[in-house]
C-alpha positions in Angstrom: 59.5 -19.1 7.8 62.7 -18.9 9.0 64.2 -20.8 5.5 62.0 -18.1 3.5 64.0 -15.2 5.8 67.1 -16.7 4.9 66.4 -16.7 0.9 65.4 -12.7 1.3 68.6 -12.4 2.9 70.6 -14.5 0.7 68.8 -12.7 -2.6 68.7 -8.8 -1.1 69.7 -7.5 -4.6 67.3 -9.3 -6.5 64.7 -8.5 -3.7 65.3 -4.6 -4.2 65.3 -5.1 -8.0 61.8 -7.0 -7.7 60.9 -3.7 -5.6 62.1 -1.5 -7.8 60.6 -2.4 -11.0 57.4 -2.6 -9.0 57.3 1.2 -8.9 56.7 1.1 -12.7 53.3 -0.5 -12.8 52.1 1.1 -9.5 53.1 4.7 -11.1 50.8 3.6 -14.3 47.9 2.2 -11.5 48.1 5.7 -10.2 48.0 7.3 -13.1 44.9 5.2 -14.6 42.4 5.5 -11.2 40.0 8.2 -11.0 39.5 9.9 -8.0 35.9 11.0 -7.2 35.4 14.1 -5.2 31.7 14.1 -4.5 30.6 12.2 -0.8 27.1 12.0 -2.2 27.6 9.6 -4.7 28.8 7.0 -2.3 25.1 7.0 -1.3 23.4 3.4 -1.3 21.7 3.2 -4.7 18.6 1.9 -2.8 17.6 5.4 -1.7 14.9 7.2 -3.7 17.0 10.2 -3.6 19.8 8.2 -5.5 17.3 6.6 -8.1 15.7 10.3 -8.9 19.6 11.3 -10.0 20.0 8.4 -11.8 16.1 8.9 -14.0 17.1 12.5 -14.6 20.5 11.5 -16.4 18.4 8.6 -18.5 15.6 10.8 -19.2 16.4 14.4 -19.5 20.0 14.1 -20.0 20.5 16.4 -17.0 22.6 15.7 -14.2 23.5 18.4 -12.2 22.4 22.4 -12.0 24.4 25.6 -11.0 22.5 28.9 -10.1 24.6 32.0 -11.5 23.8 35.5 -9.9 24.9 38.3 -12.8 24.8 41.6 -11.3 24.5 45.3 -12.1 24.3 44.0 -15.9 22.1 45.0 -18.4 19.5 42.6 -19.9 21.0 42.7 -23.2 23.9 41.4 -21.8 22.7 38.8 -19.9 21.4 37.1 -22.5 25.1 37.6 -24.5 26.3 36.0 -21.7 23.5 33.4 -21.4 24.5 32.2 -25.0 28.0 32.1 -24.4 27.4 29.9 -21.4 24.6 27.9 -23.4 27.5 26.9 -25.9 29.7 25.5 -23.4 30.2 21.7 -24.1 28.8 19.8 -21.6 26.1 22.3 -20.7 22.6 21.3 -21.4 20.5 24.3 -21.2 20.0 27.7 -19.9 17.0 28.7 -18.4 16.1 32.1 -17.8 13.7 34.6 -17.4 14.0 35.5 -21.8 12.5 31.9 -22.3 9.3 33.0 -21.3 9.1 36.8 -21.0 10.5 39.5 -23.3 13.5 41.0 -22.6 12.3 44.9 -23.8 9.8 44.7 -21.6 10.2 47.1 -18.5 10.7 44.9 -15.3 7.9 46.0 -13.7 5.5 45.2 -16.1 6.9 41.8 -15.8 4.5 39.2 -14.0 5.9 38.8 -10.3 5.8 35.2 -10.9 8.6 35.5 -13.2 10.2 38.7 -11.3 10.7 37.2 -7.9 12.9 33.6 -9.4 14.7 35.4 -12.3 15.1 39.3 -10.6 16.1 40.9 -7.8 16.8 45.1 -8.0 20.4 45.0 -10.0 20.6 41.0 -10.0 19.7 38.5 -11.9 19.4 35.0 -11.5 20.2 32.0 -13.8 20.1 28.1 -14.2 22.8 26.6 -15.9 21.9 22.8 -16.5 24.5 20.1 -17.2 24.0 16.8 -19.0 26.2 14.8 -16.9 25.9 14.3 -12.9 27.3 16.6 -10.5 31.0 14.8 -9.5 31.5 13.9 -13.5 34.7 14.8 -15.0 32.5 16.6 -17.7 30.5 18.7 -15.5 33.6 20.2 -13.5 35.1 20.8 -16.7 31.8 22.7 -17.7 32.2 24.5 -14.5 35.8 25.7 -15.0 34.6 27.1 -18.4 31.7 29.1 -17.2 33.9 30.6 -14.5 36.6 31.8 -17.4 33.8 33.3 -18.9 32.0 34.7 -16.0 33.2 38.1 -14.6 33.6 39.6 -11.5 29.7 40.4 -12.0 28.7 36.5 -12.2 28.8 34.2 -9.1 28.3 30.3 -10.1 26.9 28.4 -7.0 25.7 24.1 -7.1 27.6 21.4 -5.9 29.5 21.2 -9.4 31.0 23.8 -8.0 31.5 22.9 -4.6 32.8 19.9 -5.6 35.3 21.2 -8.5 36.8 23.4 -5.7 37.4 20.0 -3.4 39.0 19.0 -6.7 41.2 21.9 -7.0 42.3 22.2 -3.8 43.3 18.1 -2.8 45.0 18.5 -6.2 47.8 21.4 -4.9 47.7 19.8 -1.1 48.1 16.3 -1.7 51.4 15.6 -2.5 52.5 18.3 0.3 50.4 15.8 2.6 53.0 13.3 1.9 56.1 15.3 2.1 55.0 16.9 5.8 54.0 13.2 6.9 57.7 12.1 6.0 59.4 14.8 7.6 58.1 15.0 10.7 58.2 11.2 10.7 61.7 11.6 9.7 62.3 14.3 12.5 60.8 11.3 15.1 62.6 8.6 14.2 65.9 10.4 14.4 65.4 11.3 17.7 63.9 7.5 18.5 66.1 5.0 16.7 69.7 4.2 17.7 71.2 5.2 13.9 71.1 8.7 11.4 70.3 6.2 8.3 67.9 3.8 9.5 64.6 6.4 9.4 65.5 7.1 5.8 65.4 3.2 4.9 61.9 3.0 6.9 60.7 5.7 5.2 62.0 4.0 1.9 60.4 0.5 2.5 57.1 2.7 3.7 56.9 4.4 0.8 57.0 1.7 -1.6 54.5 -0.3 0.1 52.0 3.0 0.1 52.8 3.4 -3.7 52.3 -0.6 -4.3 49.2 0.5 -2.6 48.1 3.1 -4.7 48.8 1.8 -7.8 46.8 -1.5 -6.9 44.0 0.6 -6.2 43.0 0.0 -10.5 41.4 -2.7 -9.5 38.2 -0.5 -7.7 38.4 1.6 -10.4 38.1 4.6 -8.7 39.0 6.1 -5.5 37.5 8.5 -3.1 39.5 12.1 -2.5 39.6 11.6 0.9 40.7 8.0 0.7 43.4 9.5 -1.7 44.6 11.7 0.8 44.7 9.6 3.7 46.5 6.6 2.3 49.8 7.6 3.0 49.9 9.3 6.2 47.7 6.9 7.8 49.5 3.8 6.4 52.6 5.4 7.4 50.9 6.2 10.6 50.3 2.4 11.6 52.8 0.5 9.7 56.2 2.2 11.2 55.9 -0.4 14.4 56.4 -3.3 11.9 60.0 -1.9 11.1 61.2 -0.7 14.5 60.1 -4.3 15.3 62.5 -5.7 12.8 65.0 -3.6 13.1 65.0 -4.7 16.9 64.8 -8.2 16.3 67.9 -8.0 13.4 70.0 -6.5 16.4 69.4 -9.4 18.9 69.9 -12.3 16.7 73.3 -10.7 15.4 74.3 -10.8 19.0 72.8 -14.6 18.7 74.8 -15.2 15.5 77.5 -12.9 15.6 79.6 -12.6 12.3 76.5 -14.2 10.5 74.5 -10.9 9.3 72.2 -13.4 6.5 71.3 -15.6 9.3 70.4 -13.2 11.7 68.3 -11.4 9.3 66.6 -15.0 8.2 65.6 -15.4 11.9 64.4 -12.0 12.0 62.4 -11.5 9.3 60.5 -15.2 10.8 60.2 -13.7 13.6 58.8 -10.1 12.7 56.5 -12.1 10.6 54.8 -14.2 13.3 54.6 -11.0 15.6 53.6 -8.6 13.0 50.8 -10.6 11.1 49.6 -10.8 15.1 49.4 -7.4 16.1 48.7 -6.0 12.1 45.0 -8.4 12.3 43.8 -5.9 14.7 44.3 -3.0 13.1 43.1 -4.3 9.6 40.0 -5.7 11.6 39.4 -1.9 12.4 39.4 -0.8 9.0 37.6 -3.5 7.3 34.7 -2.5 10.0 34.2 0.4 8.0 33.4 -2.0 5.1 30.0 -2.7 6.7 29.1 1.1 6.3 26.0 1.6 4.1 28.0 4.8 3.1 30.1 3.3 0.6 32.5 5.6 1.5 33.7 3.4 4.6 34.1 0.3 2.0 36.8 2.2 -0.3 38.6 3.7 2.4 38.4 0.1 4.5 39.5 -2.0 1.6 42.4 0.3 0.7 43.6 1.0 3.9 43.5 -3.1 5.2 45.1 -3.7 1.6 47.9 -1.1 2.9 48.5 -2.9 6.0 48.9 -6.2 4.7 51.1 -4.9 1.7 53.2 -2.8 4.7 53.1 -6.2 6.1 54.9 -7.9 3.3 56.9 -4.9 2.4 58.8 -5.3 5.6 59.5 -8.4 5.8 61.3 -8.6 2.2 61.8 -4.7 1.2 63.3 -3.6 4.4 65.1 -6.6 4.9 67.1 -5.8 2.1 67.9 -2.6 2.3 69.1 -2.8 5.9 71.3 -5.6 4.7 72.4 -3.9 1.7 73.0 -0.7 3.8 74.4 -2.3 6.8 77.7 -0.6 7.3 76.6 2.8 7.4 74.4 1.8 9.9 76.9 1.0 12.0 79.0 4.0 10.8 75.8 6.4 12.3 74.6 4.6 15.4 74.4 6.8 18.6 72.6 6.9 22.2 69.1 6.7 21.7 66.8 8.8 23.2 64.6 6.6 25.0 66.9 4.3 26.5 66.3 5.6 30.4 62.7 5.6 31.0 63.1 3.3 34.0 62.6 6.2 36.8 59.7 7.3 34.7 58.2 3.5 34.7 58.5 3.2 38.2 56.6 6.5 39.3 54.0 5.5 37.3 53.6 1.8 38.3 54.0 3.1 42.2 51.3 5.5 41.9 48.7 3.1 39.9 46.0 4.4 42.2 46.8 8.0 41.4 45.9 7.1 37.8 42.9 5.0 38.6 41.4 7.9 40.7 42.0 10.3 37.4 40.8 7.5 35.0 37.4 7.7 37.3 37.1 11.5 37.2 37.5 12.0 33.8 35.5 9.0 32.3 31.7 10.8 32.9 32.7 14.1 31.5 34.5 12.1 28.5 31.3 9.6 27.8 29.1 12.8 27.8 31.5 15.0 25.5 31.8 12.1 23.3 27.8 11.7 23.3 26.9 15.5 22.8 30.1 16.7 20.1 28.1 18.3 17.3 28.3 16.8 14.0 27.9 18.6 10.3 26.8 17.2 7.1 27.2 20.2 4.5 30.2 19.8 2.4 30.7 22.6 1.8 31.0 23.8 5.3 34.6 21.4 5.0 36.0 24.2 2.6 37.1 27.7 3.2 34.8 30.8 2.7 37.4 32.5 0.0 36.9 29.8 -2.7 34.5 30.6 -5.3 31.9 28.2 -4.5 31.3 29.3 -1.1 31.3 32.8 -2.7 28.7 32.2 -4.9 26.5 30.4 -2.4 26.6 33.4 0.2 25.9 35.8 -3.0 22.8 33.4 -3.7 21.8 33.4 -0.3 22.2 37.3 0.5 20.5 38.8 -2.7 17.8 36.0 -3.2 18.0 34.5 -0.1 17.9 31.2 -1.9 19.4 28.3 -0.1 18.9 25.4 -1.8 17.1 24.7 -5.2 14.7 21.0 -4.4 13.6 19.6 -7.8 10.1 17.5 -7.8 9.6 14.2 -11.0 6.2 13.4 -11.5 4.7 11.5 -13.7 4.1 13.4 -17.1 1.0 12.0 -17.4 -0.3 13.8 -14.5 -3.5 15.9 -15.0 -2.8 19.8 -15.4 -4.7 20.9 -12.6 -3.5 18.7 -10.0 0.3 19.6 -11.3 -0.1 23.2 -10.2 -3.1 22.1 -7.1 0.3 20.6 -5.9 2.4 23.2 -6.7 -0.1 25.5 -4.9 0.4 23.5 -1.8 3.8 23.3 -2.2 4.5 26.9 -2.0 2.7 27.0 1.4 5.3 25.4 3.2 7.1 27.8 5.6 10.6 28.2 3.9 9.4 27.9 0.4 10.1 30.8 -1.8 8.0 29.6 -5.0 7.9 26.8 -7.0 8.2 26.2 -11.2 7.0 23.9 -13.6 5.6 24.1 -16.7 2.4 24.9 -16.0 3.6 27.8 -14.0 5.2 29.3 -16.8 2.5 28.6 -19.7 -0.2 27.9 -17.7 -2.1 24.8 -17.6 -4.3 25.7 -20.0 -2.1 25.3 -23.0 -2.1 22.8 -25.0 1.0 20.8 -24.8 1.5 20.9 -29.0 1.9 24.8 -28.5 4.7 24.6 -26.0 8.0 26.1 -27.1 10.6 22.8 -27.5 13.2 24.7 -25.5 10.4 24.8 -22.4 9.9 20.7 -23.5 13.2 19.1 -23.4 14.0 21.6 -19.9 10.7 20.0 -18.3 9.4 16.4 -19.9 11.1 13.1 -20.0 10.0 9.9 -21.2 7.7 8.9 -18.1 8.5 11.8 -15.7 8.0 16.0 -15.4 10.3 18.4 -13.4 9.2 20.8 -11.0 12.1 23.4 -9.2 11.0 24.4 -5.4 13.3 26.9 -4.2 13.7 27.0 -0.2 15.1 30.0 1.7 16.9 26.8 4.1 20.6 25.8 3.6 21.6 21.7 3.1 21.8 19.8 6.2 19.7 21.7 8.5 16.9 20.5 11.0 14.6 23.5 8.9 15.4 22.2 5.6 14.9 18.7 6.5 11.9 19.5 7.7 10.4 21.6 4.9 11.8 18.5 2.7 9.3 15.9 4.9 6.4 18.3 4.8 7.3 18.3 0.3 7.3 14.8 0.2 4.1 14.3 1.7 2.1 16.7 -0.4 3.9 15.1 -3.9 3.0 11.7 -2.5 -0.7 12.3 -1.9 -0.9 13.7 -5.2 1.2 11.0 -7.4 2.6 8.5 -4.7 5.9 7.2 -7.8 6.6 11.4 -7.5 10.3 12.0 -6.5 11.7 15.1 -4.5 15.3 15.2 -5.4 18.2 17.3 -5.5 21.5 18.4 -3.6 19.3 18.9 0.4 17.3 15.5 -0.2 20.9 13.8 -0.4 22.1 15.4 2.3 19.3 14.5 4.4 19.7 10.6 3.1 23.7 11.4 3.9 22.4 12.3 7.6 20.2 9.4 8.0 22.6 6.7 6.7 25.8 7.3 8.3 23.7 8.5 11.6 22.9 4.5 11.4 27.1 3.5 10.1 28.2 5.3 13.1 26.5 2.7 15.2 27.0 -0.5 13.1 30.9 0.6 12.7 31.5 0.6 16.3 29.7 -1.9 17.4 32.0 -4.3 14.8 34.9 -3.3 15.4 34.8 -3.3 19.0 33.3 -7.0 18.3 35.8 -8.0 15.7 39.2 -6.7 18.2 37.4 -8.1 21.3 37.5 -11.7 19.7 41.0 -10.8 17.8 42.4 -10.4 22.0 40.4 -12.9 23.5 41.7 -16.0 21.1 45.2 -13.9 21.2 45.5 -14.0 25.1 42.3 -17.0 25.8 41.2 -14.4 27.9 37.5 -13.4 28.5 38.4 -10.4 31.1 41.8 -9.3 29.1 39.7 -8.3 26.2 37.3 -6.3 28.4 40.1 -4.3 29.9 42.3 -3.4 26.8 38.9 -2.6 24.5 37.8 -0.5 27.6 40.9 1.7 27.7 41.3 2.0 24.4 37.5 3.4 24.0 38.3 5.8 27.0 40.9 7.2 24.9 38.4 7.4 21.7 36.3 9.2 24.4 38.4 11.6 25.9 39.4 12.4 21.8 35.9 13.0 20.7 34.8 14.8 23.7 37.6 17.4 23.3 35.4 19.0 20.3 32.8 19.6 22.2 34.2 21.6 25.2 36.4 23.3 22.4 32.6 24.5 21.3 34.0 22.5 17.7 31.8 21.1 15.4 33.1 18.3 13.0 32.4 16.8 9.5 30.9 13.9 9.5 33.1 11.2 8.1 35.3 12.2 10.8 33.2 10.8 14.0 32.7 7.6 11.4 36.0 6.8 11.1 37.9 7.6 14.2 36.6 5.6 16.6 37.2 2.3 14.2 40.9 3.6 13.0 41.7 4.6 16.3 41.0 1.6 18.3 42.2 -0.8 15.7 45.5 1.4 15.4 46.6 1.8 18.4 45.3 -1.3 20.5 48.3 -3.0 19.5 50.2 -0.8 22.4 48.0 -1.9 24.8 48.5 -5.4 23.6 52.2 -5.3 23.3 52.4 -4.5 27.2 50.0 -7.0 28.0 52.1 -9.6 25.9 55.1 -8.9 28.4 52.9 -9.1 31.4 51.7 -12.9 30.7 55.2 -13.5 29.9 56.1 -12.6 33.1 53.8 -13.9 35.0 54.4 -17.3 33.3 57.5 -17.2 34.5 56.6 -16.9 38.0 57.1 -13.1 39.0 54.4 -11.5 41.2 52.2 -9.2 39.9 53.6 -6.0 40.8 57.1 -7.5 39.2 55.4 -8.5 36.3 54.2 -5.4 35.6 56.8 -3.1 36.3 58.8 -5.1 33.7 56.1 -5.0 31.1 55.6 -1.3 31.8 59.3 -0.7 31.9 60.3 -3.0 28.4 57.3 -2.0 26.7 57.5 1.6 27.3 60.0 3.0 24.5 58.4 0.9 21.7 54.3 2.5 22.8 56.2 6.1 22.5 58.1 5.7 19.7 54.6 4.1 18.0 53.0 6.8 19.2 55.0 9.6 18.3 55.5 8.0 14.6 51.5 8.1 14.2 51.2 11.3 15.2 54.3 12.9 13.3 52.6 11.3 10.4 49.1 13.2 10.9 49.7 16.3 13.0 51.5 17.9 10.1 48.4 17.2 7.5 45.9 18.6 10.1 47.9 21.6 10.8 48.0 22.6 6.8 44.8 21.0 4.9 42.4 24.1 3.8 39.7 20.9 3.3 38.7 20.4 7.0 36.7 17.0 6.3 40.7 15.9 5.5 42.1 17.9 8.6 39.9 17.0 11.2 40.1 13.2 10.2 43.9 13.9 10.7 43.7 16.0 13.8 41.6 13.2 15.6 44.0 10.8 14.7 47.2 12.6 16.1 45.3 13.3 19.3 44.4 9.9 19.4 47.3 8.8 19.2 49.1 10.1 21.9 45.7 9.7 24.1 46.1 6.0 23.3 49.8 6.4 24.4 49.2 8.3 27.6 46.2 6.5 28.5 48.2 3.1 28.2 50.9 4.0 29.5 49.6 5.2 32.7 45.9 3.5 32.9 46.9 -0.2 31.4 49.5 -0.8 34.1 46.9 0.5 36.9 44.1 -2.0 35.4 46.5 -5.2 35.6 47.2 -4.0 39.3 43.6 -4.0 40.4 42.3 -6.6 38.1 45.4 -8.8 38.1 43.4 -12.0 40.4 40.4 -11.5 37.9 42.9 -11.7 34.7 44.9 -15.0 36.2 41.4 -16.6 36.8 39.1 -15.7 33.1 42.1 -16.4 31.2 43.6 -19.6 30.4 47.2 -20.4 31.0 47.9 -17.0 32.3 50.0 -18.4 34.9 52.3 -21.3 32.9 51.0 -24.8 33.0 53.6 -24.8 36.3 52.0 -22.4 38.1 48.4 -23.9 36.7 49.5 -27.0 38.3 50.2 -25.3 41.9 47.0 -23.7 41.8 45.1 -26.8 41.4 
């Protein structure tokens, strides 16, 4: 490695020039990968709930639905309006009250079936029905259109809507994302590192490995908002350690080589690599854990985000390299006293009083393993989103004036007899939170024939194999009431026609609940499994991998916990991913100090020496690391309007200096109590010298 260091060195200008002209099919990748802004479709396509989507697309040519509330309009115009919204492109239908009542008539001599889902006093209620699925490019498009035409009179609810707004709003925030994480990264490593230009060449070499990144995310096709957002503060986040660690190693082997910048770089950048690939397997471990999800959400944020490290991997030992080389004598022209250099009376109070910190380590573990356990968790989207935007508007409108909160949508099979359609329907409207149901029977009745039926009424309600029913529920999505009503639907549609489907924006949500409920578990489980193994073949240690994956998990729980004494809920890819991100992120500092207190003992100091020294060495490099991580996500969490984006970034600042704090002061106590237990489960703790002597 050391000969490949030396040919980076040797060939900086070519190296940058290779980076450079990088940016150019990265820009393109960017440019050319969708991003798709509704969670539910990363739903397993196993689910029944997924399948029904997919049939009404195929069959009916109908994907997704808004409701629009008009008010204080007259009829006549309602209609105007309902043709100008019927001639949208992308809109499938309208259905209204006109397609099976007259207009002229008086509304009170209009059946109450009709009255109570089409009218309310002054409102009116519409279903606007798209021919694409609710996250298509075509249906937000549709969306957009209906609200230029809408007025102030005309609220459009659905999660089109809700999902358009997400669209909108990561849109304006994300590149602001990016400049907050590089200044207040910026602002860190100024006050951290020993020169005024080397933070703006990290940030350089960072930044082209997060757009290498990016761009090389073509090859999924698309990308997940969320993912999106939280590639570049979070590779930022965890890849500033691999620079600060070449950077360090570059100024000890140009006291090792003096005169001889090339060389000292070679041996750097060799051994960077062999420490970084080390440390970087843990924290790509945690995020390929969240591959395993069933949510397929966890796979594209895991894929990108391990891509990211490896890539900041590479990226610093060739990209950073050069530039530091190539930028060398300013360096020198800008060094000054770094910040951290004196931490040593700060080490050795903490180190003295290691039973101080054991004592608070025992009080605060119950009350964190039970905050952890009991922090509330929500599953509605839109929920994430502020109550000004339009969607969440519209949805209070819907609710307040026909206390509608969710429209459920039943397929049966077409070839169902009459009679037991609306027998099922009948049944269907006594379940407590159901306002009313609506097929086609219900409108034309089922003694009709079906050659008589008007074609608008046809194409709205039959497929191919399958007929749609609409159930409206007074519940919202992602309560224990609607979830409820939902299981109490599905049974009566089953004993009636057991290949019957109830589908629609709830039924996800509740199949959203039950899956990642399940994720949670699996994606902690592995990648507490997957680091544990990573340490114990790092350290061949069976009782070193017990004590660093135990601290680090205190600090996940003390993080989580905080919610719930705040009286906070949070979104649910949050509590997914942070327990995974965070132990795979920030174990390294635990590992780091551990690394220096084998060292030590190896080379025959006492335990207490040992780890005063390990405590004392390692001690700028965990608070540099952990400043950097949380510079680079405070800032997001602080300004994101989309809460499932701020809390993800709120839990991982916190958790980052909890990891710090919690290493720094609860690591060094561990090694003190457990030191005779480490020297014995682990081999070679000692040096084969010491090994000997024991024997």
């Amino acid at each position: 490695m050391v000969k490949v260091g030396k040919w980076i060195a040797k060939h900086k200008v070519l190296v940058l020039l290779i980076g450079l002209l990088l940016v150019i099919p990265s820009v393109i990748g960017i440019a050319e990968t969708r991003v798709n802004y509704d969670l539910l479709s990363y739903l397993p396509d196993t689910l029944e709930t997924v399948k029904g989507q997919d049939i009404l697309v195929d069959e009916f040519g109908m994907g997704a639905f808004s409701m629009v509330i008009v008010e204080n309009m007259d009829m006549k115009d309602v209609q105007k309006l309902e043709e100008k919204f019927s001639e949208v492109e992308h809109v499938k239908d309208v259905l209204w009250y006109d397609d099976v009542a007259d207009i002229t008539l008086p509304v009170e001599m209009i059946p109450e079936k009709y009255r109570k889902v089409f009218i309310n006093g002054d409102a009116t209620m519409m279903l606007v029905l798209f021919d694409n699925t609710t996250s298509s490019d075509t249906s937000m498009e549709a969306i957009t259109e209906l609200r230029k035409i809408a007025n102030e009179q005309c609220f459009l609810s659905g999660m089109t809507g809700v999902v358009t707004d997400i669209k909108n709003i990561a849109m304006q925030e994300l590149p602001i994302y990016v400049v907050i994480a590089a200044v207040l990264s910026l602002v860190v490593l100024e006050l951290t590192s020993g020169s005024f230009v080397v933070p703006f060449l990290f940030l350089l070499s960072i930044g082209l490995a997060i757009l290498y990144n990016l761009g090389s995310n073509i090859i999924l096709g698309e990308t997940s908002y969320i993912t999106q957002a939280l590639t570049a503060v979070l590779q930022l986040g965890v890849t500033m350690d691999y620079s600060i660690f070449l950077l360090n190693s570059y100024e000890e082997n140009k006291k090792r080589f003096p005169g001889e910048k090339d060389r000292a770089m070679g041996h750097a950048i060799a051994n960077t690599f062999k420490s970084v690939a080390g440390s970087s397997v843990t924290t790509v471990a945690g995020f390929v854990a969240l591959c395993v999800m069933t949510f397929a959400l966890g796979r594209d944020l895991g894929i990108v985000m391990a891509k990211g490290v490896i890539i900041g991997v590479i990226c610093c030992v060739t990209i950073l390299p050069a530039l530091v080389l190539f930028f060398d004598k300013p360096i020198e022209k800008t060094q000054h006293k770094l910040l951290l250099a004196r931490l040593d009376k700060p080490s050795a109070f903490i180190t003295k009083h290691y039973k101080l910190w054991t004592v608070i380590f025992l009080v605060l573990l119950f009350p964190a393993i039970y905050g952890n356990n009991h922090t509330k968790i929500y599953y509605n989207i839109a929920e994430s989103l502020p109550s000004t935007l339009d969607c969440n508007i519209a949805n209070d409108e819907l609710e307040k004036t026909f206390a509608v909160g969710n429209i459920h949508m039943i397929m049966m099979d077409k070839n169902m007899d009459s009679k037991q359609k609306q027998q099922m329907l009948n049944d269907i409207d006594k379940v407590e939170g159901v306002k009313w149901s609506l097929g086609m029977n219900s409108l034309i009745g089922p003694t009709v024939p079906e050659s008589m039926i008007p074609d608008d009424l046809k194409k709205i309600f039959k497929g191919d194999q399958y007929e749609l029913a609409f159930v409206c529920s007074e519940y919202g999505s992602a309560t224990d009431e609607v979830n409820a009503q939902l299981a109490e639907i599905d049974k009566i549609v089953k004993k009636y026609d057991n290949t019957a489907m109830v589908i629609g924006e709830a039924p996800l949500m509740k199949d959203l609940q039950d899956t990642t409920d399940a994720d949670l578990v699996r994606v902690n489980v592995i990648s507490i499994g997957a680091i544990f193994l990573i340490i114990m073949i790092i350290f061949k240690s069976i009782s070193l991998p017990i004590i660093l994956v135990a601290v680090i998990e205190f600090a996940i729980f003390v993080n989580m916990a905080i919610p719930y004494y705040q009286g906070i809920s949070l979104p649910f890819v949050a509590s997914i991913v942070i327990g995974a991100i965070q132990l795979g992120a920030t174990v390294d500092y635990a590992i780091l100090m551990t690394t220096r207190y084998q060292r030590e003992r190896q080379h025959g100091k006492n335990k207490m020496e040992a780890i005063s020294i390990a405590h004392k060495t390692s001690m700028p490099s965990i608070i540099s690391s952990g400043l950097s991580f949380f510079a680079a996500t405070f800032g997001v969490s602080c300004y994101s309007q989309v809460e499932m984006i701020g809390s993800i970034c709120t839990l991982l600042a916190r958790g980052a200096i909890i990891s710090m704090v919690v290493v720094l002061f609860i690591l060094p106590a561990m090694f003190m109590i457990f030191d005779k237990l480490i020297c014995v489960t682990s081999i070679g703790f000692l040096g084969d010298k010491k090994a000997a002597k024991a024997k």
